[in-house]
C-alpha positions in Angstrom: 133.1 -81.5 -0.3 131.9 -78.3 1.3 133.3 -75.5 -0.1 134.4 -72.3 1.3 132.1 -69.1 0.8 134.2 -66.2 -1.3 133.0 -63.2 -1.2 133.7 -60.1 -2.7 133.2 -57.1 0.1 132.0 -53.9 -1.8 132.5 -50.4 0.7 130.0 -47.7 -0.4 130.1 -43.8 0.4 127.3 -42.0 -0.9 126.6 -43.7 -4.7 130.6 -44.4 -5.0 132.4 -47.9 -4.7 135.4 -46.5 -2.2 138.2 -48.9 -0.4 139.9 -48.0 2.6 143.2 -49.0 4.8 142.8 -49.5 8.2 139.5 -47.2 7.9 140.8 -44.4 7.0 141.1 -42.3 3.6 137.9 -43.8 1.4 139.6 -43.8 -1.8 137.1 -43.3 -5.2 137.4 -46.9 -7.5 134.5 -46.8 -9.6 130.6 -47.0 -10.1 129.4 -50.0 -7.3 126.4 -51.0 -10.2 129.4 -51.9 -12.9 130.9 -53.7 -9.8 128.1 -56.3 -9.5 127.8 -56.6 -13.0 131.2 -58.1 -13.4 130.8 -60.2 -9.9 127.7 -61.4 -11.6 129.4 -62.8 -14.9 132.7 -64.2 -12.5 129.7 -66.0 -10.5 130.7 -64.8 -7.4 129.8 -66.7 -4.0 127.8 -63.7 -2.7 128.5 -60.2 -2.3 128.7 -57.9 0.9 127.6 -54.1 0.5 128.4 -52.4 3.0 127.8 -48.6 3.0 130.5 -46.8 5.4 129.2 -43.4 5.7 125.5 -44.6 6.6 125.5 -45.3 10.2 128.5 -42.3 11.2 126.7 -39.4 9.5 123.1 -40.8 10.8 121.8 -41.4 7.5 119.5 -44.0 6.5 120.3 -46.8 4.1 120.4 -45.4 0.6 117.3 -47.3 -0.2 117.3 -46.8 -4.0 120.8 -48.0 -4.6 120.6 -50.9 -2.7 117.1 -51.7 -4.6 119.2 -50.9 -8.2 122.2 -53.6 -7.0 119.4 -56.1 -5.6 117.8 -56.0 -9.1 121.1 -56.0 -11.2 122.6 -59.2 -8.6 122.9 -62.9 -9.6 124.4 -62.9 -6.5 123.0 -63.7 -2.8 123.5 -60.0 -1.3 124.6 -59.2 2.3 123.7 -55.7 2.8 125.1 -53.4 6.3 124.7 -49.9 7.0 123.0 -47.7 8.5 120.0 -50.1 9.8 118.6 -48.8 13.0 115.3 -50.5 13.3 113.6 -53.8 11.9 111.3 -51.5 9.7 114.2 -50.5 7.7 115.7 -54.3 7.3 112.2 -55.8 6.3 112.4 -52.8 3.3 116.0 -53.9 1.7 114.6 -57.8 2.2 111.3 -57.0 0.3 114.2 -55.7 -2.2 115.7 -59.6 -2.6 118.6 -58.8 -0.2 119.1 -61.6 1.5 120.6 -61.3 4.4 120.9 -58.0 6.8 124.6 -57.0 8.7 124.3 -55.1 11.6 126.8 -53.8 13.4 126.8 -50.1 16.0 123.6 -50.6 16.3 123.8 -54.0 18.0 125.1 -51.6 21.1 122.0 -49.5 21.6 119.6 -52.2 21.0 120.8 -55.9 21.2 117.2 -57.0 19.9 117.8 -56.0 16.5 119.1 -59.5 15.8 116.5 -61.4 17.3 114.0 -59.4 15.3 115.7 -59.9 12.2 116.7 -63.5 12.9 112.3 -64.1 13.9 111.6 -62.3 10.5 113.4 -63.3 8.0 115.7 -67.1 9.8 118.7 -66.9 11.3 120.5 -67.1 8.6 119.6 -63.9 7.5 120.8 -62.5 10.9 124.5 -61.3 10.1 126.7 -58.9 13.0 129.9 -57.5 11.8 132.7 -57.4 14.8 134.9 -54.4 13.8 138.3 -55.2 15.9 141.4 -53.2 16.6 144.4 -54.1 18.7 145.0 -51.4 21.7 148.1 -52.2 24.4 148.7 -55.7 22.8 144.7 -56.2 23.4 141.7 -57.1 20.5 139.4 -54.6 21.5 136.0 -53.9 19.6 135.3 -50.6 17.7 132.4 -48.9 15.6 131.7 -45.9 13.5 134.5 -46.7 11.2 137.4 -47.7 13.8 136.7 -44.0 15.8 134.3 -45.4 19.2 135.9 -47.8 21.2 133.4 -50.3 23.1 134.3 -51.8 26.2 132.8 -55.6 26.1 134.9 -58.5 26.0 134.6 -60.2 22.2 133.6 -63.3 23.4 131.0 -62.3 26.0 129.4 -60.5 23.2 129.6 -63.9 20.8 127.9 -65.9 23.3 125.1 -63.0 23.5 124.6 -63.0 19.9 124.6 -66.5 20.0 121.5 -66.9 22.6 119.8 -64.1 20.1 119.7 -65.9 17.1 122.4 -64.7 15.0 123.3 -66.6 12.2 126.3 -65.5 11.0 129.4 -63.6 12.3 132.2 -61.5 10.7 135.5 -61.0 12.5 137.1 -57.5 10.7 140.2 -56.8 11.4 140.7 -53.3 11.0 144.2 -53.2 11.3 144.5 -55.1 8.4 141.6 -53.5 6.5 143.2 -52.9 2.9 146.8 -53.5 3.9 146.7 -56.7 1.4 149.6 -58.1 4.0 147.7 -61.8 5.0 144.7 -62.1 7.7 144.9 -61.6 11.2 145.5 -64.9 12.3 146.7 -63.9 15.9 143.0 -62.1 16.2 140.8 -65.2 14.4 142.5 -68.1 16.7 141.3 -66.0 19.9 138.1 -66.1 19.0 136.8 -68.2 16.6 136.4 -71.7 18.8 134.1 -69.2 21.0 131.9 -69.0 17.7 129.3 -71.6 16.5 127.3 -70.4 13.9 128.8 -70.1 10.5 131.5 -67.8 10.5 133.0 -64.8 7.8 136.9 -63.6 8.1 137.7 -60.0 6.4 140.7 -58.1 6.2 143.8 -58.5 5.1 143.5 -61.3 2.0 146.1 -60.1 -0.7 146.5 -62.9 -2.7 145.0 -66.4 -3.7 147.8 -67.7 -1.3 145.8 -66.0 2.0 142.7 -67.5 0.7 144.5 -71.0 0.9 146.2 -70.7 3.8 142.8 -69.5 5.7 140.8 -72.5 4.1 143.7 -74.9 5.1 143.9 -73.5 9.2 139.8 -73.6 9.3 138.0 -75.5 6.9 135.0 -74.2 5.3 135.1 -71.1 6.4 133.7 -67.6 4.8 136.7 -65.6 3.4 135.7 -62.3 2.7 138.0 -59.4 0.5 137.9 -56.3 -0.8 141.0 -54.7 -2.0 141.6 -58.3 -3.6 139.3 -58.1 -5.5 139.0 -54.8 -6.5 142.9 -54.1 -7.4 145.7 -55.8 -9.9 149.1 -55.7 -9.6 152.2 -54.0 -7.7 150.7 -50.6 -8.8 147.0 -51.5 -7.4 145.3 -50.7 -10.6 141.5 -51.0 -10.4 140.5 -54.3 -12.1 137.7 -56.1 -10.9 138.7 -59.9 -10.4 137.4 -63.4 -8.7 138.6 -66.8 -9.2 137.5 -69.0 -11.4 136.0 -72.5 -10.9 139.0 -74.1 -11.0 141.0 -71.3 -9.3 138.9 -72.1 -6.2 139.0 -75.9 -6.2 143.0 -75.4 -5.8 142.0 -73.5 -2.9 140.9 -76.6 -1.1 
């Protein structure tokens, strides 16, 4: 049986582990090193980093703490943020990260994932579709949920497609930390479109979301944050994962 990909999404601003609803209001949880540590002894999946402030302020990828979390990981790392060139990706992959998310920058030069896919394989080739429903209509945003982009999603799936991408990630910001359940409505629109493996994030607040995403698509990547960051009614920073056996009842 092939089993589902669960990965724990880590959002970093500046050296701080920080979550978010809907984009908005980066809220301080904790040291992103102790993070991994933990994620590490829970065995997770994988592990997304992505670093929120990178790409909007124009900064480069914080080089040296993605090198610190690359040597600390157990964990096959997805790193996104701030990447503006192929120099810059062949850096955090001579790190051990494996694979490289772009994302804002996909919209000044559509390239970047053919270069990183002719590097390093396709399936190190990872785009992040940020989406946000406008007038009853899924429309695609960057820089945090603040720039609109006018494409349709899936003429921009089939040109990722044709470059080589080897993975795509369907975030729904309007469900980004709300813990309420993915958005179903958005994945179904899109996802027969896409035939590379592909990574759902937003919305998962319990085990429950996790099964009921598996069940409606298979083996699919489920992606979370808050889920696994927070405990209880009160959201009290705990850092969690399933177990072995926790995730065979997922299936």
């Amino acid at each position: 049986m092939l089993l589902p990909r669960i990965i724990p999404c880590l959002l970093l601003s500046k050296n701080d582990l920080v979550k978010t609803i809907n984009f908005r209001n980066p809220k301080y949880i904790g040291d992103p090193i102790n993070a991994v540590k933990i994620f590490n002894e829970k065995k997770a999946d994988e592990l997304f980093l992505l670093d929120i402030d990178a790409t909007v302020k124009q900064y480069e990828p914080n080089f040296q703490l993605i090198k610190k979390i690359a040597r600390e990981s157990r964990m096959p790392i997805c790193y996104g943020g701030g990447i503006q060139n192929l120099e810059q990706a062949k850096k955090i992959f001579s790190y051990g990260v494996e694979k490289i998310a772009v994302s804002s920058i996909i919209f000044e030069n559509y390239n970047i994932v053919s270069e990183i896919s002719n590097f390093s394989g396709s399936n190190s080739a990872v785009v992040i579709i940020d989406i946000m429903k406008v007038n009853e209509n899924f429309s695609i945003f960057i820089h945090n949920g603040k720039k609109k982009i006018n494409i349709d999603i899936v003429e921009l799936i089939e040109k990722l497609q044709e470059l080589g991408v080897g993975e795509i990630v369907i975030n729904s910001i309007d469900q980004d930390g709300t813990m309420k359940g993915f958005n179903y409505e958005l994945i179904d629109s899109i996802i027969n479109n896409i035939k590379v493996p592909v990574t759902i994030l937003g919305g998962a607040g319990s085990l429950l979301d996790l099964k009921e995403a598996i069940e409606k698509y298979g083996s699919i990547g489920i992606s979370c944050g808050s889920l696994f960051v927070y405990k209880g009614s009160r959201n009290a920073v705990l850092i969690n994962y399933p177990s072995k056996e926790d995730k065979l009842k997922l299936v």
